[in-house]
C-alpha positions in Angstrom: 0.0 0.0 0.0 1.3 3.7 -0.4 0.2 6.1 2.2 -0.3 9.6 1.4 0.0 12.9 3.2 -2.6 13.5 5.2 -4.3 10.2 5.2 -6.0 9.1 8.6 -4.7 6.2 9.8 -4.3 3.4 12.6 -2.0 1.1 14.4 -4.0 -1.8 14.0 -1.4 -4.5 15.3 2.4 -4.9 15.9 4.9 -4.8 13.0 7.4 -7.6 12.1 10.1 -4.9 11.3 13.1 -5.2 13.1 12.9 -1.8 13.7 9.4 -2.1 15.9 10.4 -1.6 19.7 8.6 -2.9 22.8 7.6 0.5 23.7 5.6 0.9 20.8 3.2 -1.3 21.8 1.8 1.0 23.5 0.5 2.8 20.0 -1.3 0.0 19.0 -5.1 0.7 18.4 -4.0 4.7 17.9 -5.2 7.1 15.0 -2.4 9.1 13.2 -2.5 11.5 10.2 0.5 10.4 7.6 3.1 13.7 7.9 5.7 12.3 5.9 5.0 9.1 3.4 8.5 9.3 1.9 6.9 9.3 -1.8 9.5 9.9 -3.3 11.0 6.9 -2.4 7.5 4.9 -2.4 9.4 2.1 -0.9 6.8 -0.5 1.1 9.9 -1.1 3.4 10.4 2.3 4.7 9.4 4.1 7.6 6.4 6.8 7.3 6.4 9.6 9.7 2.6 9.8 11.6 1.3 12.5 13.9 -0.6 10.1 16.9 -3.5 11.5 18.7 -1.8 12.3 22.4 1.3 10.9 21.1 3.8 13.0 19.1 5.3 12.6 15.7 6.9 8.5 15.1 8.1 7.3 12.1 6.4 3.6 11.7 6.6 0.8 9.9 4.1 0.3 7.0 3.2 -3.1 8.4 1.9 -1.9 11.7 -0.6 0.9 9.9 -4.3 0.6 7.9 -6.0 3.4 6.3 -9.1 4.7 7.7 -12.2 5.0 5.8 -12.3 8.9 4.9 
């Protein structure tokens, strides 16, 4: 999937990416808004920066997210 800026999304479960970190369990279930979807690299391995509700800025694995119905 490619995210786009600005889509509404959620941490719907933990990722497999070896860059997921115990601590971020804590995001699961949480609704973001995509800041950064590194486009230009459109690659389904990299990291996407998300705005959380209550949370800050992350960057995320694509794994971990699903779009919301907008």
């Amino acid at each position: 999937m490619v995210f786009r800026h600005g889509q509404r999304v959620e941490v719907y479960r933990r990722s497999d990416d070896e860059s997921w970190q115990a601590y971020m369990d804590e995001y699961i279930g949480l609704h973001g808004i995509i800041t950064d979807p590194d486009a230009t690299i459109n690659d389904p391995d990299a990291l996407v920066e998300v705005s959380l509700v209550g949370k800050g800025t992350h960057r995320l694995p694509q794994d971990c997210l699903r779009v919301l119905d907008e």
